[in-house]
PQR file with spaces between the fields and no chain letter, atoms N, CA, C, O and H, PARSE charges and radii, in Angstrom:
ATOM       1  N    UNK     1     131.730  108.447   76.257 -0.4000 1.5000
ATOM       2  CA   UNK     1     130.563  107.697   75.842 -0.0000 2.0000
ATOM       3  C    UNK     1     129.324  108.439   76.332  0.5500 1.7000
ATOM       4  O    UNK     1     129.221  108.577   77.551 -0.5500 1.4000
ATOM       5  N    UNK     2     128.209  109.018   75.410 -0.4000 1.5000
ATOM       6  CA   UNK     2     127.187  109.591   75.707 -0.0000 2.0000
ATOM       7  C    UNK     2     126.693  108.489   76.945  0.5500 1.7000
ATOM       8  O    UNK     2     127.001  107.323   77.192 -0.5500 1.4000
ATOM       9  H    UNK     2     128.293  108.906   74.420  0.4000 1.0000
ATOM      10  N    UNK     3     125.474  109.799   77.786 -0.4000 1.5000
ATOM      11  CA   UNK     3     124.829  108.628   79.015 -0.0000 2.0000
ATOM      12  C    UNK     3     123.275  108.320   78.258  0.5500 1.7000
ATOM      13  O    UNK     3     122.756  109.007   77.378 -0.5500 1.4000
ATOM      14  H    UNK     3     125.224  110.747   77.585  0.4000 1.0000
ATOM      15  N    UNK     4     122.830  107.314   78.769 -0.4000 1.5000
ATOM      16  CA   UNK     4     120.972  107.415   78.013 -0.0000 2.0000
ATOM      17  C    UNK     4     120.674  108.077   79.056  0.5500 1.7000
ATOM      18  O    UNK     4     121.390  108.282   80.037 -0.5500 1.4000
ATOM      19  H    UNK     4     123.252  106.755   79.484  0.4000 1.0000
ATOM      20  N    UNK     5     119.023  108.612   78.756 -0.4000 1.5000
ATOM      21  CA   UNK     5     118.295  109.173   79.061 -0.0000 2.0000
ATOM      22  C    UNK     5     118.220  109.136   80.584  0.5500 1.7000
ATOM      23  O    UNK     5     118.494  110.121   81.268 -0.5500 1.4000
ATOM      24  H    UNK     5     118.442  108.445   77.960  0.4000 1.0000
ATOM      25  N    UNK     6     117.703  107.546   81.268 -0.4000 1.5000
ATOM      26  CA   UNK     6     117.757  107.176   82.152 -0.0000 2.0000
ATOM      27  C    UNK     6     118.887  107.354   83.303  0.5500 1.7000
ATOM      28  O    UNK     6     118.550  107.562   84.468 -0.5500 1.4000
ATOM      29  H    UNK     6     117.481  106.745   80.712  0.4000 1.0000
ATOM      30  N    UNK     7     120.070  107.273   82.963 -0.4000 1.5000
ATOM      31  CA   UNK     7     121.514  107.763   83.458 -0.0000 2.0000
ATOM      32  C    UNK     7     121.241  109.357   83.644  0.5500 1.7000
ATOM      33  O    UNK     7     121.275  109.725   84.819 -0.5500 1.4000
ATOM      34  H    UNK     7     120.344  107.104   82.016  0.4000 1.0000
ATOM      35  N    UNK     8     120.969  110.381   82.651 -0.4000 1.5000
ATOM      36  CA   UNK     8     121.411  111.596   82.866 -0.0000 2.0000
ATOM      37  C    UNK     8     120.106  112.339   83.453  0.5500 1.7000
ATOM      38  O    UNK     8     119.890  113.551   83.438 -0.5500 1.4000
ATOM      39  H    UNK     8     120.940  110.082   81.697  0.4000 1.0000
ATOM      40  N    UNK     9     119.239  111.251   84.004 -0.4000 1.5000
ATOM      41  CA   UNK     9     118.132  111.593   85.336 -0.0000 2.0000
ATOM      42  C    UNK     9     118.360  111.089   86.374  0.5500 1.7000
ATOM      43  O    UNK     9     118.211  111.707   87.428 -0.5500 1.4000
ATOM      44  H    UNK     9     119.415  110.266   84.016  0.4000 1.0000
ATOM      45  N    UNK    10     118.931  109.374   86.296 -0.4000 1.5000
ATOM      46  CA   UNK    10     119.003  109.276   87.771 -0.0000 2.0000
ATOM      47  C    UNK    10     120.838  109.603   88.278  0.5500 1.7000
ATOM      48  O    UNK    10     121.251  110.168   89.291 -0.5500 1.4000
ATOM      49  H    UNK    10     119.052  108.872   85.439  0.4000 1.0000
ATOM      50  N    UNK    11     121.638  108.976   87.090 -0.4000 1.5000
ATOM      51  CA   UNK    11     122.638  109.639   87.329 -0.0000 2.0000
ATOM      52  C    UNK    11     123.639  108.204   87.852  0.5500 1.7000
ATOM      53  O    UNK    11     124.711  108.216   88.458 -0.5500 1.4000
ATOM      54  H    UNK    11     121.303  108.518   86.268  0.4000 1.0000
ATOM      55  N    UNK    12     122.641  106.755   87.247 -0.4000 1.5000
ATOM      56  CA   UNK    12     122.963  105.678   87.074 -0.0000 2.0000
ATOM      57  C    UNK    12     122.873  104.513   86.090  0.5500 1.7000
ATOM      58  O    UNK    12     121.733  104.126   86.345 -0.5500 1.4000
ATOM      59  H    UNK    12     121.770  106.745   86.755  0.4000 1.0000
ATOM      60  N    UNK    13     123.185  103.954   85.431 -0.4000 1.5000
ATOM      61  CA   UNK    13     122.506  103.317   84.565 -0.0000 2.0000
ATOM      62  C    UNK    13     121.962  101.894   84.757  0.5500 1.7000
ATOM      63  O    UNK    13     122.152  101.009   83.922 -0.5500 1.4000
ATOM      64  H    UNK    13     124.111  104.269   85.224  0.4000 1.0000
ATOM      65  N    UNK    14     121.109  101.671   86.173 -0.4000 1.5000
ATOM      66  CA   UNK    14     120.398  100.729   86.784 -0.0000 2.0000
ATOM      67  C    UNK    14     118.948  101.052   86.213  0.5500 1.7000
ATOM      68  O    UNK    14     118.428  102.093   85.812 -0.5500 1.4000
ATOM      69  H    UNK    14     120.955  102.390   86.851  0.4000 1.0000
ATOM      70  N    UNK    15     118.553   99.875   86.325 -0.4000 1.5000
ATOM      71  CA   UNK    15     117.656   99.835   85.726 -0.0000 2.0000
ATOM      72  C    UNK    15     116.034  100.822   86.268  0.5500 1.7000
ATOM      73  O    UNK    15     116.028  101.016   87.484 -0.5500 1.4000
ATOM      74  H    UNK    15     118.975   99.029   86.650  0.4000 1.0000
ATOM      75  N    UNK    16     115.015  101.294   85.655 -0.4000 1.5000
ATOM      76  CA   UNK    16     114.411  102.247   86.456 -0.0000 2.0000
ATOM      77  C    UNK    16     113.453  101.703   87.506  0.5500 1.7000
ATOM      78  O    UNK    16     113.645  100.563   87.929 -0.5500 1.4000
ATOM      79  H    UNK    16     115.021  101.136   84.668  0.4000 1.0000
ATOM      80  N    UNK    17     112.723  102.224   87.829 -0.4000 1.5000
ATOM      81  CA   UNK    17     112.155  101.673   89.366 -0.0000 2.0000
ATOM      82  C    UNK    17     110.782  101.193   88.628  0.5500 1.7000
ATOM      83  O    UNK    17     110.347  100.243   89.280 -0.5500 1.4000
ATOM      84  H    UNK    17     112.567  103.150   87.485  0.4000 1.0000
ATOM      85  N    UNK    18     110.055  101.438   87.684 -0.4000 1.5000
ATOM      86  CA   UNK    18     109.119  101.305   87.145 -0.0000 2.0000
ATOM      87  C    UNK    18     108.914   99.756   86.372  0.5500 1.7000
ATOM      88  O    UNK    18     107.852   99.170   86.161 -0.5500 1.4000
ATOM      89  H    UNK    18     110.408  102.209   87.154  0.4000 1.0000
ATOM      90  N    UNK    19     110.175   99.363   86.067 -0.4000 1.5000
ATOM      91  CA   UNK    19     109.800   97.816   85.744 -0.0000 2.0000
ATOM      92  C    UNK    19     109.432   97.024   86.041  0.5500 1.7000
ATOM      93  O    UNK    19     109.296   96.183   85.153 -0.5500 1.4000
ATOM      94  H    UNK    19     111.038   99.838   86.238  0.4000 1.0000
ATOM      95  N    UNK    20     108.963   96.603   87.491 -0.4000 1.5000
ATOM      96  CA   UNK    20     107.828   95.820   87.621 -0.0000 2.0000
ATOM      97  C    UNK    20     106.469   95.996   87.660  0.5500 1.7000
ATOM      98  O    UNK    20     105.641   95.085   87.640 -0.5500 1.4000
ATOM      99  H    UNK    20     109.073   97.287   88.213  0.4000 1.0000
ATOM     100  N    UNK    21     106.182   97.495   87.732 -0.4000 1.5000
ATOM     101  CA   UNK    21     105.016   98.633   87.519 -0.0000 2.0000
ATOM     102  C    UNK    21     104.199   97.721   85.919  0.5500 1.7000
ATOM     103  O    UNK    21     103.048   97.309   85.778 -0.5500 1.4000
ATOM     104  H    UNK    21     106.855   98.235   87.748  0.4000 1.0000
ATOM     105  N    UNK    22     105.682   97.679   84.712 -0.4000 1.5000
ATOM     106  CA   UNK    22     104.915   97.571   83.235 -0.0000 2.0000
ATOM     107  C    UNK    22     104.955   96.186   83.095  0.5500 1.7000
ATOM     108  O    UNK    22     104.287   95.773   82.147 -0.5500 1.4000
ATOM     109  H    UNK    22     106.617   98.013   84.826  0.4000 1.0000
ATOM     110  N    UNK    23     105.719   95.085   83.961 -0.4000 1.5000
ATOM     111  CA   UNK    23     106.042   93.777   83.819 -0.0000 2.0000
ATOM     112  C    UNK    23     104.380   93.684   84.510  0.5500 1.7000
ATOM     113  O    UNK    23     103.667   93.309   83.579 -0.5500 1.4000
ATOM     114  H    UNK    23     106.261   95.421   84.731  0.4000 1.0000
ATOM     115  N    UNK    24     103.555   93.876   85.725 -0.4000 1.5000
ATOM     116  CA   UNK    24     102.240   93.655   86.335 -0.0000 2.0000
ATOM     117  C    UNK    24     101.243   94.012   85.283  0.5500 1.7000
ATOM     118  O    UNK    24     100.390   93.136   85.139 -0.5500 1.4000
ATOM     119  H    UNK    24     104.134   94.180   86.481  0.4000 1.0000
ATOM     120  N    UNK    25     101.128   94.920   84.607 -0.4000 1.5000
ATOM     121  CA   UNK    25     100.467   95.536   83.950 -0.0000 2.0000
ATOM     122  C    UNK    25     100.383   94.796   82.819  0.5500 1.7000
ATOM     123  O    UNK    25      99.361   94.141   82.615 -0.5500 1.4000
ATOM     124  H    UNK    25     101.820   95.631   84.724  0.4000 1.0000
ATOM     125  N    UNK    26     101.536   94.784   81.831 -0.4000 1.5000
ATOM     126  CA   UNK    26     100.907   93.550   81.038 -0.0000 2.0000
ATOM     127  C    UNK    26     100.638   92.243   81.014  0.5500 1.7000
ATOM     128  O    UNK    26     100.071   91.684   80.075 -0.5500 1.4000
ATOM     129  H    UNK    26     102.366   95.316   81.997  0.4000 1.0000
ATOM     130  N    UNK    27     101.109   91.582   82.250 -0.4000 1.5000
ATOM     131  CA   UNK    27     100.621   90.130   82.675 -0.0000 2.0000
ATOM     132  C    UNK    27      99.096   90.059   82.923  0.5500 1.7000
ATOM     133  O    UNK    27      98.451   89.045   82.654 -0.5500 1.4000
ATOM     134  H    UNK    27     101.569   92.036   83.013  0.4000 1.0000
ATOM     135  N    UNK    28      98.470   91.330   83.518 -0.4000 1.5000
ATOM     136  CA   UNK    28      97.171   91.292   83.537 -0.0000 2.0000
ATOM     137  C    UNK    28      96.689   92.028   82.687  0.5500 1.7000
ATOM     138  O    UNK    28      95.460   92.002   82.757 -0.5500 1.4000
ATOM     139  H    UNK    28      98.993   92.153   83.736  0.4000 1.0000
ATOM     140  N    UNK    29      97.145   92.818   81.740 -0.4000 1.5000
ATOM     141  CA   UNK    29      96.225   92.140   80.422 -0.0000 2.0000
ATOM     142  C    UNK    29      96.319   91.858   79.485  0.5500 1.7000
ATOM     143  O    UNK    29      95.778   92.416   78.530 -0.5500 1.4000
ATOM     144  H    UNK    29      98.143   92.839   81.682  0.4000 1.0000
ATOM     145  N    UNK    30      97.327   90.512   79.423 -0.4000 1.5000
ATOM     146  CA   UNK    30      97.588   89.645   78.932 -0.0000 2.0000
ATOM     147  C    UNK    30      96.369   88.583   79.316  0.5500 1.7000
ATOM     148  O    UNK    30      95.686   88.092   78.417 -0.5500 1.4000
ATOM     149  H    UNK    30      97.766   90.060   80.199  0.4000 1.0000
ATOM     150  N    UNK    31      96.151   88.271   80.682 -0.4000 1.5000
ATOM     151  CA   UNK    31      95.184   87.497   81.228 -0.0000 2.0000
ATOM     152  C    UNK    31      94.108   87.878   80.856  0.5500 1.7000
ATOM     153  O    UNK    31      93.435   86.933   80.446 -0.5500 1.4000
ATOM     154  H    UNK    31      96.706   88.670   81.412  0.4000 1.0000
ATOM     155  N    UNK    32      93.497   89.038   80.787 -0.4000 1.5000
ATOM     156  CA   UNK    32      92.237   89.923   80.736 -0.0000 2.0000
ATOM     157  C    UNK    32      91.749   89.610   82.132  0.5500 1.7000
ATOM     158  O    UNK    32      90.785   88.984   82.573 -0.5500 1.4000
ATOM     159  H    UNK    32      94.044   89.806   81.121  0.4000 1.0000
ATOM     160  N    UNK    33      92.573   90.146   82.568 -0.4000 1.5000
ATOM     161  CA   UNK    33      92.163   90.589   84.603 -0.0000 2.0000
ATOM     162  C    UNK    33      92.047   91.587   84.613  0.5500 1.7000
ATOM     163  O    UNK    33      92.836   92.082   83.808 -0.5500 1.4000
ATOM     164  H    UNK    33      93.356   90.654   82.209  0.4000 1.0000
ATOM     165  N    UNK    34      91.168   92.677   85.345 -0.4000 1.5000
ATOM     166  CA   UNK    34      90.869   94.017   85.679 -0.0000 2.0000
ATOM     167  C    UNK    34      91.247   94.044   87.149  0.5500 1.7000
ATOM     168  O    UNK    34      91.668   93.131   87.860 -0.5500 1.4000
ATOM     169  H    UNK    34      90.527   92.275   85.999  0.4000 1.0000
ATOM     170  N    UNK    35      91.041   95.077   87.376 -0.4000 1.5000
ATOM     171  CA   UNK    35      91.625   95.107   88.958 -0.0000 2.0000
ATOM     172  C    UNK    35      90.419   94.378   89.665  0.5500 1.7000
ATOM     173  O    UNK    35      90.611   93.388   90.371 -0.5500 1.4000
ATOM     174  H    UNK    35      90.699   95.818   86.799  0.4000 1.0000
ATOM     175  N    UNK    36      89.341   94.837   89.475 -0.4000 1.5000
ATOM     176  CA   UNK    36      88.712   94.088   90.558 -0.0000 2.0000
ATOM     177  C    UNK    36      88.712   92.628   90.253  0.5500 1.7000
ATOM     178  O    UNK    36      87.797   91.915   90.665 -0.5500 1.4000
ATOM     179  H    UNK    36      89.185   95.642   88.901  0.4000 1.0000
ATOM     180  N    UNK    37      89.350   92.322   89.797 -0.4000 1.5000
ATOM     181  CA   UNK    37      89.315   90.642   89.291 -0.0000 2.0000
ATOM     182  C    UNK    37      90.350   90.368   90.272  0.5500 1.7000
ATOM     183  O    UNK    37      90.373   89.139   90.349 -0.5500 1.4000
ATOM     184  H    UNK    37      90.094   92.901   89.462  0.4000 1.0000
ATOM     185  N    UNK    38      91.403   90.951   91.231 -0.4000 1.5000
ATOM     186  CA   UNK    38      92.186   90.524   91.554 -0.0000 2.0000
ATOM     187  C    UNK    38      92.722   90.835   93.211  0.5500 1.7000
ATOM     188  O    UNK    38      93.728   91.370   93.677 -0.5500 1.4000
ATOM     189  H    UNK    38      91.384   91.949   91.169  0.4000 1.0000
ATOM     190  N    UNK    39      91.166   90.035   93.972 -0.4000 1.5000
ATOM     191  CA   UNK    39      90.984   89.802   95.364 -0.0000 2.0000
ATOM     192  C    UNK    39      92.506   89.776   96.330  0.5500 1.7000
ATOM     193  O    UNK    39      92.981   90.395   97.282 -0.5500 1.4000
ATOM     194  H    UNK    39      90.349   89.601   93.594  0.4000 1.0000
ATOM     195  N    UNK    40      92.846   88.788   95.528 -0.4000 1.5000
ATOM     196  CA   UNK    40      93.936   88.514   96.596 -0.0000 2.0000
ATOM     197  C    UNK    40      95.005   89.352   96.859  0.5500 1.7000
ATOM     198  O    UNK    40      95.779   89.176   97.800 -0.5500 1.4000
ATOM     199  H    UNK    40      92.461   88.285   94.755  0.4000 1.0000
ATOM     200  N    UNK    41      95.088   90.446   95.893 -0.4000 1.5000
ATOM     201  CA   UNK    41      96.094   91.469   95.786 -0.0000 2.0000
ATOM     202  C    UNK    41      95.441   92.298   97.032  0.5500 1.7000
ATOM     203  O    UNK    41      96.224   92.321   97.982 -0.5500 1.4000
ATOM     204  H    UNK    41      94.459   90.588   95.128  0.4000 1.0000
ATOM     205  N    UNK    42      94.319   92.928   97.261 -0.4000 1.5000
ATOM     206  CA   UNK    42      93.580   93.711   97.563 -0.0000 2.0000
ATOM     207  C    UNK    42      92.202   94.273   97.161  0.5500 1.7000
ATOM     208  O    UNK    42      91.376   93.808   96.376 -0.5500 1.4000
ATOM     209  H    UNK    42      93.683   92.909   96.489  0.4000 1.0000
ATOM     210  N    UNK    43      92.169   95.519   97.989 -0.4000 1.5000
ATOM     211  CA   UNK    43      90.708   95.683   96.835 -0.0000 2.0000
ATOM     212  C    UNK    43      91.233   96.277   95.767  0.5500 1.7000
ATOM     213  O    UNK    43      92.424   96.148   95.483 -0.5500 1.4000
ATOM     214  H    UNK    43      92.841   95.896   98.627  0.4000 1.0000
ATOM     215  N    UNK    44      90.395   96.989   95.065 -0.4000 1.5000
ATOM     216  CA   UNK    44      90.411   97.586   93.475 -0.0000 2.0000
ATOM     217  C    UNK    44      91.398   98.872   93.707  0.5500 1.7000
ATOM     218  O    UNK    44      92.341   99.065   92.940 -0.5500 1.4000
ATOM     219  H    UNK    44      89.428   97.094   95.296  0.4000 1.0000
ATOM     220  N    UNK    45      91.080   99.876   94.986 -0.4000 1.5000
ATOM     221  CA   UNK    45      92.219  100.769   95.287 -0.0000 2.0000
ATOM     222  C    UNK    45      93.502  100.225   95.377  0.5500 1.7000
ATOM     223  O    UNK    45      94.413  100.522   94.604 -0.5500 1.4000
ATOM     224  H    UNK    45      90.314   99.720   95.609  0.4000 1.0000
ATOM     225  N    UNK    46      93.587   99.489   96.240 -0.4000 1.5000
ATOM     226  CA   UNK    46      95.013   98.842   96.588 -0.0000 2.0000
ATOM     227  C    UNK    46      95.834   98.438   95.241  0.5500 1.7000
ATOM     228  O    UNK    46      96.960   98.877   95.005 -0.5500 1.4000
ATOM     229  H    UNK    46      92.847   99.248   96.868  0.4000 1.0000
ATOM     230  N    UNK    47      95.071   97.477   94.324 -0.4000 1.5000
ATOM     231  CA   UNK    47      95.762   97.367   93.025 -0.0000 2.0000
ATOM     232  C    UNK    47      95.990   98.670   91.990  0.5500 1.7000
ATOM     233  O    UNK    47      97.074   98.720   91.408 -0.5500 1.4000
ATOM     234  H    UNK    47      94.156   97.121   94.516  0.4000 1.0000
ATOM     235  N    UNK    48      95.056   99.664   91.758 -0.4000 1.5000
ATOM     236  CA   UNK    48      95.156  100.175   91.327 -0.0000 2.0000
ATOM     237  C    UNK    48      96.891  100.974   91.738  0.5500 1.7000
ATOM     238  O    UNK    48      97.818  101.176   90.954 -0.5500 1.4000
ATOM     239  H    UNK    48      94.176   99.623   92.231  0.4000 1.0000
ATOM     240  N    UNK    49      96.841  101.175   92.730 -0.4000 1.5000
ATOM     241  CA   UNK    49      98.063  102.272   93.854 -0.0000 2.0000
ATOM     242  C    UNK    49      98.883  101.327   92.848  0.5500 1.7000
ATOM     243  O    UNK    49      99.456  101.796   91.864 -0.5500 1.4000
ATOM     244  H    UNK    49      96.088  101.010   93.367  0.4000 1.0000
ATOM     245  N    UNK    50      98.898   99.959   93.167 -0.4000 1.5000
ATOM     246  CA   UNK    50     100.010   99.018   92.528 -0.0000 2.0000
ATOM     247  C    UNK    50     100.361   98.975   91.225  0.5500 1.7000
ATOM     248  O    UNK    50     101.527   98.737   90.913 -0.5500 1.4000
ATOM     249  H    UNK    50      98.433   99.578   93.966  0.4000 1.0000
ATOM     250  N    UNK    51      99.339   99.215   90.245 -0.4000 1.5000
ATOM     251  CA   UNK    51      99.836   99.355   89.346 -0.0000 2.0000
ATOM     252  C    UNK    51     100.039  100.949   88.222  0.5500 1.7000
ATOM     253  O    UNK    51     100.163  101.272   87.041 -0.5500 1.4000
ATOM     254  H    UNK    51      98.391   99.408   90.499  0.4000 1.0000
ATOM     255  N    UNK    52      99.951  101.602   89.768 -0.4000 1.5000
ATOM     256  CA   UNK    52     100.413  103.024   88.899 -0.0000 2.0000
ATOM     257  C    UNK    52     101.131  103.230   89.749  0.5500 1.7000
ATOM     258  O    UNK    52     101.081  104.402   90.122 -0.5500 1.4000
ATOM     259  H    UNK    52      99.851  101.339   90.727  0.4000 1.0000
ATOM     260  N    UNK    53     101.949  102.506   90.365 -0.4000 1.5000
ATOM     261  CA   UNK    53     103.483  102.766   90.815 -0.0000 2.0000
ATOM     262  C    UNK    53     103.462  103.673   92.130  0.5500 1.7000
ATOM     263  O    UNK    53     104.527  104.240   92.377 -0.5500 1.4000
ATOM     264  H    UNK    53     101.990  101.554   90.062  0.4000 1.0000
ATOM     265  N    UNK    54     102.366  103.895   93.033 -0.4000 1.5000
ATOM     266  CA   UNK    54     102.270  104.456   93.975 -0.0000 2.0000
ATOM     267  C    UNK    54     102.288  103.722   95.413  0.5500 1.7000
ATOM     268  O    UNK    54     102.034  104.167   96.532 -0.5500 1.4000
ATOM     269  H    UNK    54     101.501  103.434   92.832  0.4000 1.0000
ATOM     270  N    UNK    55     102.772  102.129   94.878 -0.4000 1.5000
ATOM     271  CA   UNK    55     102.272  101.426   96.298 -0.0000 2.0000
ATOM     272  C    UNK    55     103.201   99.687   95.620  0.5500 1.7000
ATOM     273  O    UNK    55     102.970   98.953   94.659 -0.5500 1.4000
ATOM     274  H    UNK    55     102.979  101.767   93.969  0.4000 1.0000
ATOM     275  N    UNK    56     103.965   99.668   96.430 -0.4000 1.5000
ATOM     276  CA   UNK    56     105.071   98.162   96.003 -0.0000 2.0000
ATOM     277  C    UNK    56     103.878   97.096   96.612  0.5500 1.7000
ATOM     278  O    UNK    56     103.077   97.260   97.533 -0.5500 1.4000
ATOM     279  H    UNK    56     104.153  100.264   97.211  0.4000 1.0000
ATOM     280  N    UNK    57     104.138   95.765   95.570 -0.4000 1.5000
ATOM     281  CA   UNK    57     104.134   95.058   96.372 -0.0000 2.0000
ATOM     282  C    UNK    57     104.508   94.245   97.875  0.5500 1.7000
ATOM     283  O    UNK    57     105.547   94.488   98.490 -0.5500 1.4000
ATOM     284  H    UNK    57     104.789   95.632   94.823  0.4000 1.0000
ATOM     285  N    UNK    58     103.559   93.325   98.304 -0.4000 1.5000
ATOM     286  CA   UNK    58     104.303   93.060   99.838 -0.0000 2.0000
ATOM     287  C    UNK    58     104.588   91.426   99.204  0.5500 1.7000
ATOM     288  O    UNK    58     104.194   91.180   98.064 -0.5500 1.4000
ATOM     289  H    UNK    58     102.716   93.128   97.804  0.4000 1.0000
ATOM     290  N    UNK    59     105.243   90.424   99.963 -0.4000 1.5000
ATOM     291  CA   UNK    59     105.599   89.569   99.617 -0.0000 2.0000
ATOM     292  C    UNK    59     104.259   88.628   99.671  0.5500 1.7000
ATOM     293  O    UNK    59     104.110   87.831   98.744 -0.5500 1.4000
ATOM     294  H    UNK    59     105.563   90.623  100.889  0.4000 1.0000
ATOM     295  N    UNK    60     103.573   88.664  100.397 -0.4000 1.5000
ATOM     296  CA   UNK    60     102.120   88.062  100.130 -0.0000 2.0000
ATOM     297  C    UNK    60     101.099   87.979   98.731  0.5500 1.7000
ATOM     298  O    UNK    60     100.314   87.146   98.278 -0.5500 1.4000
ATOM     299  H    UNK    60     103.694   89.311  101.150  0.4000 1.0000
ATOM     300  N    UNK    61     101.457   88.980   98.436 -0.4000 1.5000
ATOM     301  CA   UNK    61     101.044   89.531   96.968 -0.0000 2.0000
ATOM     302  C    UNK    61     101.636   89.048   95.951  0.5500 1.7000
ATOM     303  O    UNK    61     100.986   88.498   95.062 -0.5500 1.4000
ATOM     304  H    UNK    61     102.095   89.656   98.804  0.4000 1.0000
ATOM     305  N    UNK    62     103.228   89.190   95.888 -0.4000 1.5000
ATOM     306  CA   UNK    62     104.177   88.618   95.034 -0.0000 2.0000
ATOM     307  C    UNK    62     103.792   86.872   94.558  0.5500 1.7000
ATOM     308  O    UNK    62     103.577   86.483   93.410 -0.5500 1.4000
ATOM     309  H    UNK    62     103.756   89.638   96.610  0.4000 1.0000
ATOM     310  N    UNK    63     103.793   85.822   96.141 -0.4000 1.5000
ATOM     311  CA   UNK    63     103.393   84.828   95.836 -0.0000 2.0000
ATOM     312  C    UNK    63     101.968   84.608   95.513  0.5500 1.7000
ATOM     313  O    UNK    63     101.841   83.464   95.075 -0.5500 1.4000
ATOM     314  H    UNK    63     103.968   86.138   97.073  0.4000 1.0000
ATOM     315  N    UNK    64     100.566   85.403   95.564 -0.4000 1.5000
ATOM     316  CA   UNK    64      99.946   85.877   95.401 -0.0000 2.0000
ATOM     317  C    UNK    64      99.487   85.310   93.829  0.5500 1.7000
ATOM     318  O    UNK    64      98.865   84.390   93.297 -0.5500 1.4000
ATOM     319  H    UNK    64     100.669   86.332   95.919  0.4000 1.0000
ATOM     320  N    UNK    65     100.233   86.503   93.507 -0.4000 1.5000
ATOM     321  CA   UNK    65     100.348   86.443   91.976 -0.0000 2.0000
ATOM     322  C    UNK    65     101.129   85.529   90.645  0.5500 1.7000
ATOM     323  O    UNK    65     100.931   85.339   89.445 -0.5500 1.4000
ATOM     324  H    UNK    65     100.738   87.250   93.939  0.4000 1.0000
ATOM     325  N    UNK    66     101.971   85.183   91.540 -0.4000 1.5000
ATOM     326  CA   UNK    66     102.680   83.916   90.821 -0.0000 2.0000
ATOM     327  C    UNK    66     102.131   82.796   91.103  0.5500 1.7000
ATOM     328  O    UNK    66     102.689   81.904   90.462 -0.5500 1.4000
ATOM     329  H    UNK    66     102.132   85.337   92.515  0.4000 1.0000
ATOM     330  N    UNK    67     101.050   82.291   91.956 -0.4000 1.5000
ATOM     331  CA   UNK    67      99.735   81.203   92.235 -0.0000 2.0000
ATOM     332  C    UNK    67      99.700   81.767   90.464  0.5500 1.7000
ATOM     333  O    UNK    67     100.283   81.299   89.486 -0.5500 1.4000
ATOM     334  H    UNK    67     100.598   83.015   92.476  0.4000 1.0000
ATOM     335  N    UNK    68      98.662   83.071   90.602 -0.4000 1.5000
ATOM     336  CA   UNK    68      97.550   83.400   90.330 -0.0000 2.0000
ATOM     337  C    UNK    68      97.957   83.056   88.678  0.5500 1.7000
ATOM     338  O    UNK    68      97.394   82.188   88.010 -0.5500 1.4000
ATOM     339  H    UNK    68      98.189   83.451   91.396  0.4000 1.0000
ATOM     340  N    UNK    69      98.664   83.623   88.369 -0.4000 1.5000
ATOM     341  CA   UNK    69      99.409   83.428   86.866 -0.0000 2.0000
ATOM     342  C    UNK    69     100.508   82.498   86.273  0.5500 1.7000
ATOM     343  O    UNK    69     101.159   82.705   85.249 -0.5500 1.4000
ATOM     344  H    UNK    69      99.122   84.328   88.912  0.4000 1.0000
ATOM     345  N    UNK    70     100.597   81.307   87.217 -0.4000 1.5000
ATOM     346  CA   UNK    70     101.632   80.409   86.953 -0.0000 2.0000
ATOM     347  C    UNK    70     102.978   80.865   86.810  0.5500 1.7000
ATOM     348  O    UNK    70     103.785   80.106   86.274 -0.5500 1.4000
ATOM     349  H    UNK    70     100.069   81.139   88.050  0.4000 1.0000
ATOM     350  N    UNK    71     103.275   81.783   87.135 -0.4000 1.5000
ATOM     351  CA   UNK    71     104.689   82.562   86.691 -0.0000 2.0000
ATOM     352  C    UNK    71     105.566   81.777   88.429  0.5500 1.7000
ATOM     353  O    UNK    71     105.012   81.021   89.227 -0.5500 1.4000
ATOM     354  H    UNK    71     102.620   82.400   87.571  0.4000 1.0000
ATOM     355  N    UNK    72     106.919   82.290   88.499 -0.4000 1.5000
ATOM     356  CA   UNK    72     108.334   83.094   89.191 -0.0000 2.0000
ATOM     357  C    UNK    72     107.776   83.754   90.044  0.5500 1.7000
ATOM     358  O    UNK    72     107.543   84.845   89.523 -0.5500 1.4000
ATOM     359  H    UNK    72     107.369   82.904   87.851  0.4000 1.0000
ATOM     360  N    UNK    73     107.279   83.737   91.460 -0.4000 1.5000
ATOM     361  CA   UNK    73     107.236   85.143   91.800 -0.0000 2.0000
ATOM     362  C    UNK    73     108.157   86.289   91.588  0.5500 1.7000
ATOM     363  O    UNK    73     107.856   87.481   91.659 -0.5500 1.4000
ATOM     364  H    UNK    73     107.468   82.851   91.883  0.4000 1.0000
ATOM     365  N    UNK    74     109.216   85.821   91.342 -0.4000 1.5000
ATOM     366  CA   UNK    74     110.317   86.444   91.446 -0.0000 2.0000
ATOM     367  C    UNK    74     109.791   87.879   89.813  0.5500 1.7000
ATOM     368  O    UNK    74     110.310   88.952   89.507 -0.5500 1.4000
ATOM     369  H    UNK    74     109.460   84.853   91.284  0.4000 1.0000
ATOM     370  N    UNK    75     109.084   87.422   89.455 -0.4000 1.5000
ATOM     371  CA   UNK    75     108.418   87.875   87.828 -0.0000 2.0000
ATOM     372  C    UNK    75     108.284   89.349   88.441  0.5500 1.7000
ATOM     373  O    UNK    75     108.897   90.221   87.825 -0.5500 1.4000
ATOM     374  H    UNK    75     108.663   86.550   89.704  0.4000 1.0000
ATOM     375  N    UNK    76     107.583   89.726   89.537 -0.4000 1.5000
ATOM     376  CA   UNK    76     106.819   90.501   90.061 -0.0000 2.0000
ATOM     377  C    UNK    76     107.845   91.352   90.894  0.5500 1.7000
ATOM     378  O    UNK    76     107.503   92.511   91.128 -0.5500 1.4000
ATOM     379  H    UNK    76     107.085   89.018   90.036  0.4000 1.0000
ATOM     380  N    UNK    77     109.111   90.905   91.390 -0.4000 1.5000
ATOM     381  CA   UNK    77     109.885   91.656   92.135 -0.0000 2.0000
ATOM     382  C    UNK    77     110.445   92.861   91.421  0.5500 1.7000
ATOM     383  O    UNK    77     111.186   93.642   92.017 -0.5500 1.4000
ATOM     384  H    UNK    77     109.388   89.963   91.199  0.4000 1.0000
């Protein structure tokens, strides 16, 4: 059985590390939130890191954001 793409880079077929990276990203702008719209995360650096995949959320943030957007935090994990 051929591997996908994802498999014959990481060399698993779990899911990639980036999905909560594009799950954050379109919840806010879906909302029409910009980063600096979104204090409680951090400042505008801090979100930014977050949503270009250079910086995880902490669990403060997680519930954070599931206040912030009525969601699961679990949305964000």
């Amino acid at each position: 059985m051929p591997r996908s793409e994802a498999e014959s880079r990481t060399g698993s077929s779990s899911p990639p590390d980036h999905i909560p990276v594009v799950v954050e990203n379109r919840i806010i702008q879906e909302h029409g939130a910009r980063q600096g719209d979104l204090p409680e995360i951090g400042s505008q650096g801090v979100v930014s890191e977050i949503l270009s995949g250079k910086r995880s959320l902490n669990t403060r943030q997680v519930k954070a954001l599931g206040l912030r957007f009525g969601l699961s935090p679990v949305v964000f994990i």
